[in-house]
N, C-alpha and C positions, 0 to 999 in steps of 0.2 A: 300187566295183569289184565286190563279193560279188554285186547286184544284176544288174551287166551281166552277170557270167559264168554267175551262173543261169538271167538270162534268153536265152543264147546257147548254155547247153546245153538246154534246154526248146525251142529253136527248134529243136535238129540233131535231139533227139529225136523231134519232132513231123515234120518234112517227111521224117526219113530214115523212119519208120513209112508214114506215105501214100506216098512212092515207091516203097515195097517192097511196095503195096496196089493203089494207084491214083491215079495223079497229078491224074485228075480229083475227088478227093475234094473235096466245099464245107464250105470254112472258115468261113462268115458271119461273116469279118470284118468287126468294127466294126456287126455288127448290135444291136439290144437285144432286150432280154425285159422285157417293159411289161406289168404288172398294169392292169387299165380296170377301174371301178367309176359304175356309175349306173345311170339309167335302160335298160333291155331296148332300146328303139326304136331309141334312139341308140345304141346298142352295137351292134345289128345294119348298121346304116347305117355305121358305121366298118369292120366287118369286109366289106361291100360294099365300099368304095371303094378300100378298100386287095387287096381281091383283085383289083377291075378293073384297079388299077396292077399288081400284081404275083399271077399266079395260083398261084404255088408259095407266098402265104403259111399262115406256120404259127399257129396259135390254139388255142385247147382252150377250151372253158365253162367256167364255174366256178358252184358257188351263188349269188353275186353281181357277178358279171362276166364276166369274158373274160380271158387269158393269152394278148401277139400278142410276133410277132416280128417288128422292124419294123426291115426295109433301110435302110441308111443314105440313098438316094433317095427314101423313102416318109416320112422326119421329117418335112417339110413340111407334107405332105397330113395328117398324123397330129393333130401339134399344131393346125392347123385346125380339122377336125371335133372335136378335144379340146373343143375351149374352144366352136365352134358349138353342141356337143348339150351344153354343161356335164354333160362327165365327168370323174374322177379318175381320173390318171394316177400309177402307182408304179413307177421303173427297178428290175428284179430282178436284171439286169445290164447293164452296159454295154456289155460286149463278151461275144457267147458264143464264140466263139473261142477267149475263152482258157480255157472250163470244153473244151469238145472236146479242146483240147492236153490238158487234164490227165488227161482221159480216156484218151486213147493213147500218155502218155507215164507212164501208170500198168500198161498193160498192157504196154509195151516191158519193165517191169522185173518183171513176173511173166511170166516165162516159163511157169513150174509153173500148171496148174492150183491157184485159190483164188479167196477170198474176199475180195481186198485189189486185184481188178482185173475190169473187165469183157471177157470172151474171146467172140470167132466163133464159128459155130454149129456148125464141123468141132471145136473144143475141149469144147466141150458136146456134142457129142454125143461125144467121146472120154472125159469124164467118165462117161457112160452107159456105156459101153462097158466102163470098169473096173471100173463098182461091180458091173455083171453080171457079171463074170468072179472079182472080189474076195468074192463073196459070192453065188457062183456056186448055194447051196441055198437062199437066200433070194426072190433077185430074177432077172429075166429082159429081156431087150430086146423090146419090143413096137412093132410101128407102126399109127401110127393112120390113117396116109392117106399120100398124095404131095403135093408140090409141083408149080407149074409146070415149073422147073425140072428136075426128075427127081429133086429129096433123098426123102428118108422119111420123115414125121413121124416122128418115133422118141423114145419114150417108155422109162419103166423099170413093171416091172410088180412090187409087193415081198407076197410070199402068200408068212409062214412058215406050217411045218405046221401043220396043223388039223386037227378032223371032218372025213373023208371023205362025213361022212351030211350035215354041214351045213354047206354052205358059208358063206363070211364075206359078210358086205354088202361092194358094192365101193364104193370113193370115188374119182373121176374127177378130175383135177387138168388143169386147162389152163392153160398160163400162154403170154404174149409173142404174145398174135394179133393184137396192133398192136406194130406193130417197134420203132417208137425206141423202146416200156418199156422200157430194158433192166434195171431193177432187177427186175421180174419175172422173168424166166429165174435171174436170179441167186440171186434169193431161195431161188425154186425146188431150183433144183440144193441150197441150202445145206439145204433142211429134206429131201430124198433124204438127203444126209449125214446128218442129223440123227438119223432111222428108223433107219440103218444102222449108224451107229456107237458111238449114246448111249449110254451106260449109266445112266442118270436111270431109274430103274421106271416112273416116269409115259410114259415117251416108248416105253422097249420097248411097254407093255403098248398104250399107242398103235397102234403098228405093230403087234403080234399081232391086235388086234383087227378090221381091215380085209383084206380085198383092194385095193390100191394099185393104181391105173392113174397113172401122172403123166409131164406132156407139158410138158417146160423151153418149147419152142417149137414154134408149131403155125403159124407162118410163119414157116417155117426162110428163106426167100428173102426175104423181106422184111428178115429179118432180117437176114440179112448185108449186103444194101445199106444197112441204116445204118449198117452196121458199117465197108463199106468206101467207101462213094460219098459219102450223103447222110442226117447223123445225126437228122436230124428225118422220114427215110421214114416213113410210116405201113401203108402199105398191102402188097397183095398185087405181085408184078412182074408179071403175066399180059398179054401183049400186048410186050413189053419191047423196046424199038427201034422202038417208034411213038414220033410223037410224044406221045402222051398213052398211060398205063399204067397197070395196077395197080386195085385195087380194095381196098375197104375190110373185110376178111373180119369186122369185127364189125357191118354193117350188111346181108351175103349172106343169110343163115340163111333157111329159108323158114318164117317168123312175123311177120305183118306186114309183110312188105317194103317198102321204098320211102316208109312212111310220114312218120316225124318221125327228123329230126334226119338225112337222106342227101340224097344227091345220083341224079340220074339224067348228069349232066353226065361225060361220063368222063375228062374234063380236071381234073374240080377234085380237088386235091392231097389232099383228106384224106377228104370222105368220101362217095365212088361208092360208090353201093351193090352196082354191076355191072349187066351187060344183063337178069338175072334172077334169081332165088333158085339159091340152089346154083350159078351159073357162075363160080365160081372151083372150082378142083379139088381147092385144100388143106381147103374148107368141106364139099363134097362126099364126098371121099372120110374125112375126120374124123367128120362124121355118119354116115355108113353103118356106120363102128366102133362107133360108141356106139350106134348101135341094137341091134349083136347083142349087148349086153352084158348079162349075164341078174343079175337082184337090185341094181341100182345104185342105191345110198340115196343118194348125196349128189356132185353137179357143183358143184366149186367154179372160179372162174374168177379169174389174176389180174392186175391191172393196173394201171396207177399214173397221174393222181398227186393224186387229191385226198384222199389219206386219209380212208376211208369205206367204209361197207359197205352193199353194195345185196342188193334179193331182189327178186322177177319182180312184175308186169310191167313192163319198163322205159318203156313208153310210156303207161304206164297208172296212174291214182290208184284204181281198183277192185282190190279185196283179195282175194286168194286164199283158197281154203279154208282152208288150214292158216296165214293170214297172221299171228298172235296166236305162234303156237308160232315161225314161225320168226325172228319178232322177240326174243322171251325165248331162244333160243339163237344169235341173233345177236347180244345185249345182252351173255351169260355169255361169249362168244369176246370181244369187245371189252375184258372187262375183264380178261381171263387178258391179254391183248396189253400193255396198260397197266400191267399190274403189271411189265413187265420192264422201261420205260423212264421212266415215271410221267413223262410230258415230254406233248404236244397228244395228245389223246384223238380217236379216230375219229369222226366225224358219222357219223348212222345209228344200229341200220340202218332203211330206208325203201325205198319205190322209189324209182329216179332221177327218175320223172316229179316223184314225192313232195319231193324233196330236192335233183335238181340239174337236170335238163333232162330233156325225154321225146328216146328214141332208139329206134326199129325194125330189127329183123332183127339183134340178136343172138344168143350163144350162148346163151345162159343163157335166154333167154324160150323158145327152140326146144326145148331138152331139157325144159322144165317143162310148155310145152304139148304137145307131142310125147309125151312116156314117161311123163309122170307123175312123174317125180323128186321126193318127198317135201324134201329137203332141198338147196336149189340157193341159190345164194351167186355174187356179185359182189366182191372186195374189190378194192378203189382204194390203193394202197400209195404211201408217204409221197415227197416228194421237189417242187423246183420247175423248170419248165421241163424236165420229161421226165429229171432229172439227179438222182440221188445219190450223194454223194461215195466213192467206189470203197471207199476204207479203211473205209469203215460202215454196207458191205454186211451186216455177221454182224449189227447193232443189228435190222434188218428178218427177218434171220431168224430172230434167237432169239425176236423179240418175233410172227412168223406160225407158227413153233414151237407157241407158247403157243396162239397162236389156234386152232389146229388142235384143242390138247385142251381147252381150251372148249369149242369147238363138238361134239367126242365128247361131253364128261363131262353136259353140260346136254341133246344130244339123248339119250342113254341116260336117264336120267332123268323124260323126257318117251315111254320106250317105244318110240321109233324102231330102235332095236334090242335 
């Protein structure tokens, strides 16, 4: 009886949320989330056939495989080429439907802004909104661009007093430019709190020491349609009520474009690169901020989920100038991180080409060949299937907290500032 009636308020919980959202919200009921492990060829060849059956499938690379999401229509075809290309298969869930319900039937009961539910991008930015006003001589609301839509990228920008003669190096924080992370925005917002309200000496003296730029989400539109349509959305909306939409804002940037790891196809679900560099507006009008931004040491960018830390060039095993330096202060953030959880240690850092797959026309390769940014960073934060579990949200940010002053304490050190 305990069983039925939980699971029949978990039900009223979940469809009275999406009716009060959007009735079209997708459930993927009865879908899985299937780990593939083998051979490259045959792994490619599986993520073909299953998008020619179904072209809204979701996947992600992995170091050693693939992470699909596969319709309860497409087992067939799955299991097939499983056993044709001899790969391994591992259920990560059986139903993701029922992690979605938990999702929004986590945030039906935080009304409050926190750290114990995932919130819409009008809540976050309402977050922003008060720590500006709460701490009104500290920190300030900033925007970094527009949306298709018409929102603001809208960031917090945190410069206590200083030298008027010398200003602070700024640190650039982008998080959530691929929608469904939502554990990045979240993280986000929690280490903004963090700066703001610490009282750990290590953490003020953190915060005193930068100019703060940070951006919870820099596809604010995107991001809400995961939030309220379609929780596996990746992309940008731009085009929205066509048939096919949206773009991939981490493969826009004009840095290599269109090279490895995008799409030119504007149908396919995850990663259109766009009809050109910069034709998305939220890419466009983001970059033009960061270019005026005078003294910027370090673009950190974040995203989830293969727990990992990348540096430039993502499409590229050739090593940057400073490539030695910004390993050994990607090495000291990794282990400030580990010491809060002492649980799976990050891979990395490396480039992605290095470590997980080569990708074209991100952020991070643009600011690095672009401006010159001495100290640019990728982190991949923990979680499976785009998911972590709401209540332990604050685990990822006390343990990117740390990471943060790793990465100060070891570039200071090294003379970066």
């Amino acid at each position: 009886m305990k069983f039925l009636f939980l699971f029949a308020f978990y039900t009223i919980v979940y469809f009275g949320f999406v009716s009060g959202v959007d009735s079209g919200y997708r459930t993927y009921e009865n879908y899985k989330y299937i780990k593939v492990q083998g051979d490259r060829t045959g792994i490619e060849i599986l993520k073909l056939a299953l998008q020619d059956k179904d072209d809204s499938l979701v996947y992600s690379d992995t170091r050693d495989g693939a992470e699909i999401v596969v319709a309860p229509d497409s087992e067939i075809l799955f299991n097939k080429i499983i056993a044709t290309e001899n790969l391994n298969a591992t259920v990560l869930y059986n139903d993701i439907s029922e992690i979605i319900l938990m999702e929004k039937s986590m945030r039906r009961r935080n009304r409050k802004f926190s750290w114990t539910a995932y919130f819409d991008i009008d809540d976050i930015y309402g977050f922003l909104r008060n720590m500006s006003e709460t701490y009104s001589e500290w920190s300030e609301l900033i925007v970094g661009g527009q949306s298709y839509q018409g929102r603001s990228i809208l960031g917090l920008r945190i410069n206590t007093p200083g030298s008027k003669d010398s200003p602070k190096p700024v640190v650039f924080i982008e998080s959530g430019i691929h929608a469904r992370e939502w554990i990045a925005p979240a993280t986000t917002t929690y280490f903004i709190n963090e700066l703001l309200t610490s009282n750990d000496p290590n953490i003020t003296a953190l915060r005193d020491q930068f100019d703060w730029r940070i951006f919870p989400s820099v596809n604010p539109d995107g991001y809400h349609y995961s939030y309220t349509v379609d929780r596996f959305w990746r992309k940008t909306v731009s085009g929205f009520g066509s048939s096919c939409f949206g773009a991939d804002p981490n493969r826009n940037w004009n840095y290599n474009w269109g090279q490895f790891s995008s799409s030119n196809n504007p149908c396919d679900y995850q990663i259109y690169a766009g009809s050109q560099p910069f034709s998305e507006i939220e890419t466009r009008t983001l970059s033009s901020y960061i270019e005026n931004i005078s003294n910027l040491l370090a673009y950190i960018s974040f995203h989830s989920k293969a727990a990992m830390l990348l540096v430039p060039y993502s499409d590229s095993t050739k090593r940057i100038d400073n490539y030695d330096d910004l390993i050994q202060v990607g090495k000291t953030s990794l282990d400030y991180g580990y010491e809060v959880n002492k649980k799976e240690r990050y891979g990395g850092p490396g480039t992605a080409a290095e470590i997980l797959y080569k990708a074209s026309g991100g952020s991070m390769d643009w600011v690095r060949y672009t401006l010159a940014t001495p100290l640019v960073y990728t982190y991949e934060l923990r979680g499976n299937s785009f998911h972590w579990p709401p209540s332990r949200i604050y685990e990822q940010g006390d343990e990117v907290t740390q990471m943060m002053l790793g990465l100060a304490t070891e570039a200071q050190k090294l003379g970066y500032y």
